[in-house]
C-alpha positions as CSV (number, residue, x, y, z in Angstrom):
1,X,3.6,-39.3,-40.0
2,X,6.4,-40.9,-37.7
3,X,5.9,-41.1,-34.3
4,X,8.7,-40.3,-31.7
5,X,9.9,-44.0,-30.0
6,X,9.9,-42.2,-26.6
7,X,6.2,-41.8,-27.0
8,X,5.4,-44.8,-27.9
9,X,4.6,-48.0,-25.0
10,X,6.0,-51.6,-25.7
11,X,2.0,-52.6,-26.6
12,X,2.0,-50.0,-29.5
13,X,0.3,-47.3,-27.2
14,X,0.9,-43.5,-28.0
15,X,1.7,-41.6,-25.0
16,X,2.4,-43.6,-22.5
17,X,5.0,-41.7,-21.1
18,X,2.6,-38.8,-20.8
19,X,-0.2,-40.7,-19.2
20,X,2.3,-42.2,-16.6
21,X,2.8,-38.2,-16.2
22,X,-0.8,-37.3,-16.2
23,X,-0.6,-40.1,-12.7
24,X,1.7,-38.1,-10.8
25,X,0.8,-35.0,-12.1
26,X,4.4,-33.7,-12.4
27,X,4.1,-32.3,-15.8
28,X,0.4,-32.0,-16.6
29,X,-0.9,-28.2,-16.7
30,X,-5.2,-29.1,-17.0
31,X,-6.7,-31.9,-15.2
32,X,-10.6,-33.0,-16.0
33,X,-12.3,-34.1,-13.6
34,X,-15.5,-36.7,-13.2
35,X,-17.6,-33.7,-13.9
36,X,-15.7,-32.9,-17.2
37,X,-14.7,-30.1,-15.8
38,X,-11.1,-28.7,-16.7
39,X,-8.7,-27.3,-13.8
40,X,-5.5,-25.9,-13.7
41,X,-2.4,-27.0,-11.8
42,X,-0.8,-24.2,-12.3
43,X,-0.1,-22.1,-9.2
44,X,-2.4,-18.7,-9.3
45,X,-0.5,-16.1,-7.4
46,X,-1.5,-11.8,-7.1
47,X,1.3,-9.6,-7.3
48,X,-0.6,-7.6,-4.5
49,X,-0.7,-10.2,-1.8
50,X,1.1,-9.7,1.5
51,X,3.9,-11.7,2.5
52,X,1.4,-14.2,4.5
53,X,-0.6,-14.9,1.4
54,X,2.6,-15.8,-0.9
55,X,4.3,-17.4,2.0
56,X,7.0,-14.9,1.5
57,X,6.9,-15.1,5.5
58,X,9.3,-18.7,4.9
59,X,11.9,-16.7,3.7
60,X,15.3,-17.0,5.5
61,X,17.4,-14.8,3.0
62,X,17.3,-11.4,2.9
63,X,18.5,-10.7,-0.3
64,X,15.8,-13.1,-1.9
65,X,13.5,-11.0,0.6
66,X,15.0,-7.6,-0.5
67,X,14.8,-8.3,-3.9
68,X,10.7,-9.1,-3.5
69,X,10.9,-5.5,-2.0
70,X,12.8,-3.8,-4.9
71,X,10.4,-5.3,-7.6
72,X,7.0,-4.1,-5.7
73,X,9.0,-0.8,-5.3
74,X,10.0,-0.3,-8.9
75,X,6.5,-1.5,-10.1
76,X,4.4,0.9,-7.8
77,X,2.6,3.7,-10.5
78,X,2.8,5.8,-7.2
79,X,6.4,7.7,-6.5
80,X,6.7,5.6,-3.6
81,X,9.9,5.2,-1.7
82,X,11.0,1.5,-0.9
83,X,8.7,0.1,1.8
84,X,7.4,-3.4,2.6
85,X,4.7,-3.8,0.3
86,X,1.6,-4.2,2.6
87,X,1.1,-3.5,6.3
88,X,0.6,-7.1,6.6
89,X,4.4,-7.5,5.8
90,X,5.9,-5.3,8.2
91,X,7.2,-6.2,12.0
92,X,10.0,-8.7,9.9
93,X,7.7,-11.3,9.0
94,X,10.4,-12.8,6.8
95,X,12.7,-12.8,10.0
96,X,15.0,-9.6,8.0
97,X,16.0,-7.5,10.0
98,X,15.4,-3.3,8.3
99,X,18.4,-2.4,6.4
100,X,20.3,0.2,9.0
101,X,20.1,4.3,7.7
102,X,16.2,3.3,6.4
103,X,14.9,5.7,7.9
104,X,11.2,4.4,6.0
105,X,11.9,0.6,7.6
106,X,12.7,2.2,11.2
107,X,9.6,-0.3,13.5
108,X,7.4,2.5,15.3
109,X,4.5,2.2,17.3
110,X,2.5,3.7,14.8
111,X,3.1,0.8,12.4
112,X,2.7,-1.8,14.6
113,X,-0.9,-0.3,16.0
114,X,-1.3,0.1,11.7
115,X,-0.7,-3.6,11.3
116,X,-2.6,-4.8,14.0
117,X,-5.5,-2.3,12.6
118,X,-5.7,-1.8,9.2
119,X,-3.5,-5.1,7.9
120,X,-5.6,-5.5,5.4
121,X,-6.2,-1.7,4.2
122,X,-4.3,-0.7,1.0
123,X,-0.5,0.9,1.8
124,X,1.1,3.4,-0.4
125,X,4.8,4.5,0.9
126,X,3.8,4.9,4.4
127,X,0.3,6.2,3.9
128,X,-2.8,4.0,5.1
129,X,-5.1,3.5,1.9
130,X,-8.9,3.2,3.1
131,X,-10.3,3.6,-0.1
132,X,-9.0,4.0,-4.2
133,X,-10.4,4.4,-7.3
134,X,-9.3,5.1,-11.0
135,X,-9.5,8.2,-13.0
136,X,-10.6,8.2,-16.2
137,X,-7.3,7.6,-18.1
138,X,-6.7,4.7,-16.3
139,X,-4.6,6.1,-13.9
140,X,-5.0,5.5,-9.7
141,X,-6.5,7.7,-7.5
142,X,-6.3,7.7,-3.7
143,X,-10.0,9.0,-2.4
144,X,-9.0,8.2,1.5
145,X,-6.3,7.9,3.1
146,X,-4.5,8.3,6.1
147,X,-0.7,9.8,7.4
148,X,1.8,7.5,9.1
149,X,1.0,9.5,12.2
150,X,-2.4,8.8,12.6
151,X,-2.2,7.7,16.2
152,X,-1.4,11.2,17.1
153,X,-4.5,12.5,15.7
154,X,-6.7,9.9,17.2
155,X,-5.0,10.1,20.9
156,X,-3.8,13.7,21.0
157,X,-5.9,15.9,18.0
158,X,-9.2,14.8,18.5
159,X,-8.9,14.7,22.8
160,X,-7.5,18.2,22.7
161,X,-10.4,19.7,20.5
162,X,-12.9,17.8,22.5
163,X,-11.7,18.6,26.2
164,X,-11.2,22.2,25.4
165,X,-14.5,22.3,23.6
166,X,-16.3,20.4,27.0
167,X,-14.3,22.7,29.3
168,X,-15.3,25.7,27.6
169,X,-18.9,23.8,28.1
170,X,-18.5,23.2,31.9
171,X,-17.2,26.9,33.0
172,X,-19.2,28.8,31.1
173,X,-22.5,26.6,31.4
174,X,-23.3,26.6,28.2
175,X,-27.3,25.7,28.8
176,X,-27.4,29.0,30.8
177,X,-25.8,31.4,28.2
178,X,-27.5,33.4,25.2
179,X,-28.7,31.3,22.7
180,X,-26.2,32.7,20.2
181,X,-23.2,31.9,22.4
182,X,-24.2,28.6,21.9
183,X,-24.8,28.2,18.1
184,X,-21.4,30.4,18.0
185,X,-19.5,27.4,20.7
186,X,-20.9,24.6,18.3
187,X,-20.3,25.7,15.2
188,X,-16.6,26.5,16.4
189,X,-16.8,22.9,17.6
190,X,-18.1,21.1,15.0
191,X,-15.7,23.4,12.2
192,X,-12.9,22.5,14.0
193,X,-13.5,18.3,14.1
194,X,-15.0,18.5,10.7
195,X,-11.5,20.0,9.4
196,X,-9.1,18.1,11.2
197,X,-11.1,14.8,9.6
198,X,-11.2,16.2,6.1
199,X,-7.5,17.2,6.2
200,X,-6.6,14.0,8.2
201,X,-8.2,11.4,5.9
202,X,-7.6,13.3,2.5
203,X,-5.2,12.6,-0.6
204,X,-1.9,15.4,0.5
205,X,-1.2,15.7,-3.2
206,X,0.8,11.8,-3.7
207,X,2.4,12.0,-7.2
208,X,2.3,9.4,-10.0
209,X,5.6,8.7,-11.1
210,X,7.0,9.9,-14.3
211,X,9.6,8.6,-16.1
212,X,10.1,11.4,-18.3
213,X,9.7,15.3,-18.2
214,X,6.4,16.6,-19.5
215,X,7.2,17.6,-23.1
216,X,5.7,21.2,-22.4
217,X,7.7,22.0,-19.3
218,X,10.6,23.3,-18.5
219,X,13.4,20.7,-17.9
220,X,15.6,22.9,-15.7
221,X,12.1,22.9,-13.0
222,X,12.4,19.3,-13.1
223,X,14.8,16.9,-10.9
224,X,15.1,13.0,-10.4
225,X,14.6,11.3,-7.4
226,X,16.6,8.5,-6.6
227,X,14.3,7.9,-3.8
228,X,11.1,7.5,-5.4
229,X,12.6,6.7,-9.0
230,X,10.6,9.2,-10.6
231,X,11.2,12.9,-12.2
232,X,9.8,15.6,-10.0
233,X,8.7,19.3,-10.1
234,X,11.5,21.4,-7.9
235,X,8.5,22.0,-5.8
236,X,7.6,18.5,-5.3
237,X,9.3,16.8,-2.2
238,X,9.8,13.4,-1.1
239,X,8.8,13.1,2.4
240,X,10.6,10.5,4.5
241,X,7.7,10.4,7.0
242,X,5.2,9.6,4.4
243,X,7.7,7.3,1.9
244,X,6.0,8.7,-1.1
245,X,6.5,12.5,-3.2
246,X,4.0,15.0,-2.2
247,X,3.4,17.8,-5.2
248,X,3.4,20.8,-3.6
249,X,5.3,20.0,-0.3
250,X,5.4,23.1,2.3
251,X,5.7,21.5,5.5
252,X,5.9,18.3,7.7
């Protein structure tokens, strides 16, 4: 067996070159330690980090910045319009401006109040994702969730319902009234929070994107959507709003 003169020191050595490396540490991949203990060198990185944790925030370039946008996009199993990937990267972290016409990138109150809040809750389109699971195919499932509007429910919804419900309390006197006008005024009461936080913090029907038309439907119900990248049921509708393609769309 011949070895390679590059790898070989003037003292006869093998590897010398490589040790010298293995000092610097410019191409060595595993380092033991005192311990005996391997570790790696190479960076670990999650696809799913924010912008903060890949020090994507550094970026001066936006098309370097857009193009970390348009793989997150394209690799979402959710038909998701193009959004920053995590709460944690909106507000222009990356010092981009939002492309003009986006109606999706537009900076609102409601997701600056949902950075500050819930930076490190799960974000599909434009929907806050409290809690997700996977079904038994493998597939992801949204349990709770909440709309890009959620400050309206929390400072206009809920005080509505409750200061009607405690006027209704005050004028009537409610501890002076028949005892089934009162089981009648809470049960309206409760009903009507109960709903509003069922509907508010439920899954509105966000499609999984498809790439292809299911083989037993018909193709003329089916359309593509260049906004979400996906094939969808006439039916279905991509909501700006939201960002993502909500089956059975009715209203805003």
């Amino acid at each position: 067996m011949t070895v390679p003169t590059s790898d070989v020191s003037p003292n006869g050595d093998v590897g010398a070159d490589d040790a010298r490396q293995s000092n610097d540490g410019s191409n060595q991949d595993d380092v033991e330690t005192a311990t005996g203990e391997v570790t790696s060198n190479e960076p670990t990185t999650n696809p799913n980090q924010s912008i903060e944790g890949n020090n994507y925030h550094a970026m001066t370039d936006p098309g370097e910045y857009d193009d970390y946008r348009t793989r997150h996009w394209k690799e979402s199993p959710f038909a998701v319009g193009k959004v920053e990937p995590t709460w944690a990267d909106e507000a222009g972290l990356c010092g981009c401006p939002p492309a003009r016409g986006d109606r999706s990138k537009r900076s609102r109150p409601g997701k600056r109040f949902t950075r500050i809040l819930f930076g490190c809750a799960g974000r599909v389109g434009n929907m806050v994702v409290l809690k997700q699971s996977r079904r038994r195919d493998g597939s992801p499932r949204i349990d709770v969730c909440m709309g890009p509007h959620w400050p309206m429910n929390l400072l206009i919804t809920y005080p509505l319902i409750i200061g009607v419900s405690a006027l209704t309390w005050w004028r009537v006197d409610m501890l002076n009234v028949h005892i089934a006008l009162f089981i009648v005024w809470c049960l309206v009461t409760a009903t009507c929070l109960l709903s509003l936080t069922l509907t508010s913090f439920r899954d509105p029907g966000i499609m999984l994107r498809r790439s292809e038309v299911p083989e037993d439907a018909d193709p003329q119900d089916w359309m593509w959507s260049d906004q979400a990248l996906t094939q969808r049921y006439k039916k279905d509708k991509y909501d700006p709003e939201c960002a993502v393609v909500i089956e059975g769309f009715d209203h805003t």
